[in-house]
C-alpha positions as CSV (number, residue, x, y, z in Angstrom):
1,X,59.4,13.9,109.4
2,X,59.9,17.4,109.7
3,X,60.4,20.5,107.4
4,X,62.9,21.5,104.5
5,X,64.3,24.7,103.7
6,X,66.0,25.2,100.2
7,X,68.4,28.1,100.3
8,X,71.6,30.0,99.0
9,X,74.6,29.0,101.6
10,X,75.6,32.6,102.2
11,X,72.3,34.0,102.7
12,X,70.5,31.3,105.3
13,X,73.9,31.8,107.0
14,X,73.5,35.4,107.3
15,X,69.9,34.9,107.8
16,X,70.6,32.7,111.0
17,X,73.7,35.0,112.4
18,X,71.4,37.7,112.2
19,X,68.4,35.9,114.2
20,X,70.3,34.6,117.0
21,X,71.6,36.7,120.1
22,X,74.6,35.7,121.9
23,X,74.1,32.9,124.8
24,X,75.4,33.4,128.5
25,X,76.5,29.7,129.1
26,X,79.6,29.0,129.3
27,X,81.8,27.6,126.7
28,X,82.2,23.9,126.1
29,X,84.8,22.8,127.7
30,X,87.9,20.7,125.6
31,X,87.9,17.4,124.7
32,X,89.3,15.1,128.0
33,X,89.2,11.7,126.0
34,X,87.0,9.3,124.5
35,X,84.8,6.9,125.8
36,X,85.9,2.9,126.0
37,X,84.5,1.4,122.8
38,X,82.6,-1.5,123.5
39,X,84.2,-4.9,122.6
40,X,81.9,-8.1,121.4
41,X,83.0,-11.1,120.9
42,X,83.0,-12.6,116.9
43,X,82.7,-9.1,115.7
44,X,83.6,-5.5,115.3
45,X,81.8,-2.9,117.4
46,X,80.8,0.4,115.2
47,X,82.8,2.5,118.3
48,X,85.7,-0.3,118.1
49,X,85.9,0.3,114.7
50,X,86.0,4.2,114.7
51,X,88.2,4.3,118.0
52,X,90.7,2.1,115.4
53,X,90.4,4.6,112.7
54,X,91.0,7.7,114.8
55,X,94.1,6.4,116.5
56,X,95.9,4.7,112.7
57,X,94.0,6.6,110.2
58,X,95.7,9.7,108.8
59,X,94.9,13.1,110.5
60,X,93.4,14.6,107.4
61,X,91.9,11.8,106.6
62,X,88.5,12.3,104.7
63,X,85.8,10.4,105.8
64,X,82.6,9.7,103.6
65,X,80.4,7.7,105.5
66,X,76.7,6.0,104.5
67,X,76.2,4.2,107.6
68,X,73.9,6.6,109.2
69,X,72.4,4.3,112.1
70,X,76.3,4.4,113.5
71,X,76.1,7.7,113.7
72,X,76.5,8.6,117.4
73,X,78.8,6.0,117.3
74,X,81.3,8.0,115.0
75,X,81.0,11.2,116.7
76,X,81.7,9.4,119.8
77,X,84.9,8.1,118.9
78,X,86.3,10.5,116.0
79,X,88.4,13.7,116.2
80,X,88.4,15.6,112.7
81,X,90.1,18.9,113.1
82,X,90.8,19.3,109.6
83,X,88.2,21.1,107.0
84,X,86.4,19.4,104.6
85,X,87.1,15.8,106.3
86,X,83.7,14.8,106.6
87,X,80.6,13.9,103.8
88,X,77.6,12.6,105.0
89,X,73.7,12.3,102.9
90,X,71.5,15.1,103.3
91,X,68.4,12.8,103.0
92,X,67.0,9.1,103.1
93,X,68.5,8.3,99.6
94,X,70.7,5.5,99.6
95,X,73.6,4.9,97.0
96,X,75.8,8.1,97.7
97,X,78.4,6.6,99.9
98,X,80.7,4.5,97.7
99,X,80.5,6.5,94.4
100,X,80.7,9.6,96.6
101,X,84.2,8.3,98.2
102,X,85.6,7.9,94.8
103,X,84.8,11.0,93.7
104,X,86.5,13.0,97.1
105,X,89.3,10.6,96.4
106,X,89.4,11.9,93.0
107,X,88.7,15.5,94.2
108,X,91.6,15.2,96.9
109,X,95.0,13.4,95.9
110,X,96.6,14.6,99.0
111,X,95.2,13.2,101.1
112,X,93.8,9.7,101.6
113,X,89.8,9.1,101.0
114,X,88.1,6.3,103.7
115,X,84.3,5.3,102.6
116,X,82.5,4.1,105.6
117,X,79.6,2.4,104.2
118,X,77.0,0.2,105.4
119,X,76.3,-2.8,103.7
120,X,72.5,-1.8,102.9
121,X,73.7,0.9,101.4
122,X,76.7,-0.5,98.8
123,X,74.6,-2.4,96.9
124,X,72.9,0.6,96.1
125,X,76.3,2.2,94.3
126,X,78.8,-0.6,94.5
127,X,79.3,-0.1,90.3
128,X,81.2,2.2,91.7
129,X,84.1,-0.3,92.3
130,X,84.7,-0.8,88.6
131,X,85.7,3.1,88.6
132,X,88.1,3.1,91.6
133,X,89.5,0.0,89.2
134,X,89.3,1.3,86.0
135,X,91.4,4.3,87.0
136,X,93.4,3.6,90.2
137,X,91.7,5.6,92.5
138,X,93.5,4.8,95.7
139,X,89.9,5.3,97.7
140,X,89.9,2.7,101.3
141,X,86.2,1.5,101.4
142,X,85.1,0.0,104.8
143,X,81.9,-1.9,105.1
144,X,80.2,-2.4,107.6
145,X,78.6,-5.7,107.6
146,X,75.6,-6.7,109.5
147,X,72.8,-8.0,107.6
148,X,70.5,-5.9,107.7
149,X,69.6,-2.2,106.9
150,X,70.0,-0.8,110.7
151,X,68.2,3.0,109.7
152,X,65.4,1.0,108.3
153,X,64.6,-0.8,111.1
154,X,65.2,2.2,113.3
155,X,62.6,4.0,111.3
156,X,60.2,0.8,111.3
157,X,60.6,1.0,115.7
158,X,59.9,5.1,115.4
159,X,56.6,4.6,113.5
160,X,55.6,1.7,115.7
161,X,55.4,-0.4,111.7
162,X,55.8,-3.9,113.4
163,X,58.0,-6.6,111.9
164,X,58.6,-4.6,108.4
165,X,59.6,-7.7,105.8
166,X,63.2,-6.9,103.2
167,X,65.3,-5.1,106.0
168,X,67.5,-7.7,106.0
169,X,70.4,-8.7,103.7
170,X,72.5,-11.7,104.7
171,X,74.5,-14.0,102.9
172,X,76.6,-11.1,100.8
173,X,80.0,-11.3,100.3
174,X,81.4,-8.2,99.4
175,X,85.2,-9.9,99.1
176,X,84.2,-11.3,96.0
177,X,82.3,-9.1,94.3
178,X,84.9,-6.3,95.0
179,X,87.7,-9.0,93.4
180,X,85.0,-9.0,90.4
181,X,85.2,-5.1,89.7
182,X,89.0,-5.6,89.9
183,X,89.3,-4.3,93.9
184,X,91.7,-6.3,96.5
185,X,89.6,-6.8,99.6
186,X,89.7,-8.2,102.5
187,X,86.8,-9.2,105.4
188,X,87.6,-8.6,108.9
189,X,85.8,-9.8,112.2
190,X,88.1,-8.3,114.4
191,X,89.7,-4.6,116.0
192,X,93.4,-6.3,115.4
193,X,92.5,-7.5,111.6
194,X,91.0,-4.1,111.1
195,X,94.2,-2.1,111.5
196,X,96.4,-4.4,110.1
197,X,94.0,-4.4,107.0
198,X,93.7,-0.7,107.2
199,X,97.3,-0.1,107.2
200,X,98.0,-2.3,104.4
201,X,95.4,-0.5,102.5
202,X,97.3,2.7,103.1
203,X,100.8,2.0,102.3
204,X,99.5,1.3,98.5
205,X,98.0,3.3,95.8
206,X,95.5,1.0,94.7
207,X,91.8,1.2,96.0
208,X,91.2,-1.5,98.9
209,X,87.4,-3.0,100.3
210,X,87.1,-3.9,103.8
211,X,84.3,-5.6,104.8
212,X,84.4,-5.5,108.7
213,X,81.7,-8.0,110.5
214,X,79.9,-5.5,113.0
215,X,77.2,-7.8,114.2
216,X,76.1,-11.8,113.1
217,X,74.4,-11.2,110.0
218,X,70.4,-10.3,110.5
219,X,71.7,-7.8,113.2
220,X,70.7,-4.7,114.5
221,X,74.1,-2.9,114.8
222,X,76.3,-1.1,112.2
């Protein structure tokens, strides 16, 4: 899938400054606005969702998201302009997400900690409920609910795999088994629930789960 370079920070930096040459296009220009997030009926668009997030969420908000196939989705909609506000897997591994949002929470008491996680990938780490419990980590952990492991299938279309059996995942309900660990949640199927869960979530000090529908279950969004 391509190549992997393993490096010191400083020195592939200064490797790179020193192997580029300045460009003559012009500079980009600013940001005019953000696209209209598509709205779907019975659930949550990925762009609905993060166009909610950037207009309630917190300006330093620090995102850690395991939802990679929403990617473009996020960068469509979001605006981060503060530093370190933004954690994302290097590689295919899934499981970082959820324990990883704890941790930044954790790591950063200022400021308020958002998971975005897909809900392929919280199974993988969702033990990690009991420790946002166990300690009061006031960590807001958003899942994205669709069914199915959207990268997977992304990667099954690339390699032309055919119909690749155990991508999908329906019939979980993270509400309870975030009440097991100890976690209030909430689920979500629309924009309007979203915020008003969201804002709830970040008037206390206690972590929250949000599962947000983002497409019927056995989807191919989110």
């Amino acid at each position: 899938m391509g190549i992997a370079v393993v490096a010191g920070i400083r020195e592939a930096v200064a490797g790179l400054a020193a192997a580029v040459t300045e460009a003559d296009r012009a500079p980009l220009p600013a940001l005019a606005g953000f696209p209209e997030p598509a709205t779907v009926d019975g659930h949550v668009s990925p762009e609905e969702l993060f166009a909610a997030l950037r207009t309630h969420a917190p300006a330093d908000a620090i995102y850690v998201k395991e939802s990679t196939s929403t990617s473009a989705a996020f960068w469509a909609q979001m605006d981060l302009a503060h530093q370190g506000s933004y954690y994302f897997p290097a590689s295919g591994g899934l499981g970082f997400g959820l324990p990883a949002a704890v941790g930044a929470q954790l790591a950063h008491p200022d400021r308020r900690v958002i998971g975005l996680i897909g809900d392929g990938s919280a199974n993988y780490g969702i033990t990690a409920l009991w420790t946002a419990a166990r300690y009061g980590v006031p960590v807001v952990i958003v899942i994205l609910k669709n069914g199915t492991y959207g990268a997977l299938r992304w990667f099954s279309e690339i390699l032309d795999a055919g119909e690749t059996p155990g991508l999908d995942v329906p019939g979980i309900d993270f509400v309870r088994i975030a009440e097991g660990y100890g976690v209030q949640a909430t689920s979500v199927s629309t924009a309007k629930d979203f915020v008003e869960a969201l804002d709830d979530a970040l008037a206390g000090s206690r972590p929250v789960v949000i599962e947000v529908l983002t497409a019927p279950e056995g989807g191919q969004v989110g």
